[in-house]
Every structure is written in C-alpha cells, then in structure tokens.
C-alpha positions in Angstrom: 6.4 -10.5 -14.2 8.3 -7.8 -12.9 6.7 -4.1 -13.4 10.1 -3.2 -15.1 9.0 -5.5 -18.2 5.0 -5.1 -17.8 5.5 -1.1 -19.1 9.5 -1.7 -20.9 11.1 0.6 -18.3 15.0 0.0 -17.5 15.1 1.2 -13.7 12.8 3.6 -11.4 14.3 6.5 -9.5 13.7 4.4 -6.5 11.7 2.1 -4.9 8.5 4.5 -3.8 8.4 5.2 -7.2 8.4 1.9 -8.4 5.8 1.2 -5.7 3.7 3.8 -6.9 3.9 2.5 -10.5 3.1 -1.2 -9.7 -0.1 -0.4 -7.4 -1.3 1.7 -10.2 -0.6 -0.8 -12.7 -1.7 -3.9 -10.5 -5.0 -1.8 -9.8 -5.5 -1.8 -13.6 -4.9 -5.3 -13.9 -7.2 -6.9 -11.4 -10.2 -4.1 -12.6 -9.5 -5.9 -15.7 -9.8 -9.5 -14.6 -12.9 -8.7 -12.4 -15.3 -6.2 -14.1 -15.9 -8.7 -17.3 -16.9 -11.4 -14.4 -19.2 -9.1 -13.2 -20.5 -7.7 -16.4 -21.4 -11.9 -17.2 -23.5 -11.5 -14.4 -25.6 -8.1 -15.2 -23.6 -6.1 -12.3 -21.1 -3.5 -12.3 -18.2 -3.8 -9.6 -20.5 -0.9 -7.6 -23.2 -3.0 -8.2 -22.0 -5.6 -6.7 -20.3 -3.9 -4.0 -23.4 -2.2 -2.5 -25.5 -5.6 -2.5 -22.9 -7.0 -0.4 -23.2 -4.2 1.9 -26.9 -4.8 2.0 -26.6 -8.7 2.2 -24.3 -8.3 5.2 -27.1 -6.4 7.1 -30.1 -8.3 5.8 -32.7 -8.5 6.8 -32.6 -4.8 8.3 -32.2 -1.7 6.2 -28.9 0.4 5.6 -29.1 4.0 5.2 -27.6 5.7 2.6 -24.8 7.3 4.2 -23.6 4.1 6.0 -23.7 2.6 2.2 -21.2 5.4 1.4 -19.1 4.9 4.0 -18.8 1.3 3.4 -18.3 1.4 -0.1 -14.5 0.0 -1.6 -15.1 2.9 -4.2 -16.5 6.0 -2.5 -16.6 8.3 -4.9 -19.0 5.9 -6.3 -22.7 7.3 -6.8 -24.9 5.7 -4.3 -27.9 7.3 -5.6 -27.7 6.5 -9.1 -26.0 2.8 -7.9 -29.3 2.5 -5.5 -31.6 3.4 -8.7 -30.0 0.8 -10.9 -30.3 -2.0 -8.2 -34.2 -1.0 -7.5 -34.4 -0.8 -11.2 -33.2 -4.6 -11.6 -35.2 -5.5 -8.5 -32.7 -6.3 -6.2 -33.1 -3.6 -3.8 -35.9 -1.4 -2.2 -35.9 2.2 -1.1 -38.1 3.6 1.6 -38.0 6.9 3.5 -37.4 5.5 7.3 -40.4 5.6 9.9 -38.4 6.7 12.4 -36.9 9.1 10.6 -38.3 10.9 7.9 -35.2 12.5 6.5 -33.4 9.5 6.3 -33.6 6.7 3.3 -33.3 3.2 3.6 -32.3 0.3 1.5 -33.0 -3.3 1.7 -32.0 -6.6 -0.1 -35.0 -7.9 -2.1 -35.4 -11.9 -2.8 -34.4 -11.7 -6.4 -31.5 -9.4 -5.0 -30.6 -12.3 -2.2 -30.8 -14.7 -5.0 -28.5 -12.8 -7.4 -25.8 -12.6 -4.9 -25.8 -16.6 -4.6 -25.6 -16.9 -8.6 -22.4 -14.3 -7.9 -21.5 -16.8 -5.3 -21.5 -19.8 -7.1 -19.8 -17.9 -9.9 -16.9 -16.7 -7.9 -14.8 -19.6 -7.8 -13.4 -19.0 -11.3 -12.6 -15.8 -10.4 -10.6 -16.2 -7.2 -8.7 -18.8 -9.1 -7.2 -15.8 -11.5 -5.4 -14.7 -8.0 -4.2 -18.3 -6.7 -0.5 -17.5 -8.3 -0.1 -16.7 -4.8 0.0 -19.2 -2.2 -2.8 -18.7 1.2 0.4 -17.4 3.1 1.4 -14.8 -0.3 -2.1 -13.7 -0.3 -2.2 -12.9 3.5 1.1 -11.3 3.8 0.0 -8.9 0.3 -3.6 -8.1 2.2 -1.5 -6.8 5.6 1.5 -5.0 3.7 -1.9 -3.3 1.7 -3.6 -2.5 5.0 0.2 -0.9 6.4 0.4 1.1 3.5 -3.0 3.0 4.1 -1.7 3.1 7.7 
C-alpha cells in the first residue's frame, strides 16, 4: 500500500520527504511485526540482538565495547542488556585475564540453545517479509545500505 493511504495524506512536498516519511513509517511497521515474535520467545529485539553477536564469536568472549559497536540499536544499554541475559542464563560476564579493565561476555549452553528455539521459530517470521520476491528483497537491502552511504 502506498504511504499516501497508510497515514491519508494527498501528496508530499517531494520525494525526500516522502522518503523520509515511509522509512519512518516502514521502521514502525516491521518493530511491530518483529518484537511480539520475540516477546513469544522471552527476548527483547536487544536481547536477541546481542546473543547473536555472542553466538557469532562463540566460543571466545566479546568485550563490551565490540558488543556496542556491533549492535543494530546502539543507543541500546549493553550493560543493563548483558545483566538481563546473565540473569536468564544465557550469558556470562568475567573481567578478562589479560586485561583487567576490560569485561567479557560469553554465550552459555542454555543461551546457545535459546538461539536454536529462535531459529527454528524464525521461519514464520521471515514469511511476514516474502511480499517481496529474493530479487525485491536484495535490491531494498542495497538501496538501504546506499542510503547510509
């Protein structure tokens, strides 16, 4: 549907504007088709995001500050984010041998095995975004990456 008739507007100023508007309001609409799926699964979008980050470096550590910098929302809090995971189990914090001022995180088995469940889960999810065909999808992904230059 075009933006136009999503928010009942006649015409934009011009088409930045109207860029603008549908980012914001497609932003909106994916947050809301993704956080319920990960609320079903005891995880928050952050959540989910930083055990990914520690997945992909399993079975070594990852220092706060490279967490933060990989992050897809990084004005997140990694702290607090870190002391929910630890809470649920799915991660550790240690102060690093090598470096005492320096904290690291790690994936814990339960953790590991929570992002399989999220796995196996995901398939319904994707599906909401296959109104696009493979070539759509790509084509959205590069004209996204352009536009952050």
């Amino acid at each position: 549907m075009r933006i136009e008739d999503e928010i009942k507007q006649k015409e934009f100023k011009d088409d930045y504007r109207r860029l603008l508007v549908n980012l914001l309001f497609t932003n909106n609409w994916v947050n809301q088709q993704v956080m319920p799926f990960f609320r079903r699964h005891g995880l928050t979008l952050q959540q989910h995001n930083v055990l990914g980050i520690l997945r992909g470096q399993h079975p070594e550590p990852v220092c706060f500050g490279d967490i933060q910098c990989r992050m897809v929302d990084r004005s997140s809090n990694v702290t607090r984010l870190i002391d929910k995971l630890i809470e649920k189990g799915y991660a550790t914090r240690d102060i690093c041998q090598a470096n005492r001022r320096m904290i690291e995180v790690r994936l814990t088995e339960k953790g590991i095995r929570k992002m399989q469940e999220v796995d196996e889960a995901s398939a319904q999810l994707y599906k909401q975004f296959h109104n696009l065909n493979q070539e759509e999808a790509v084509l959205v992904s590069r004209m996204l990456d352009k536009l952050r230059g």
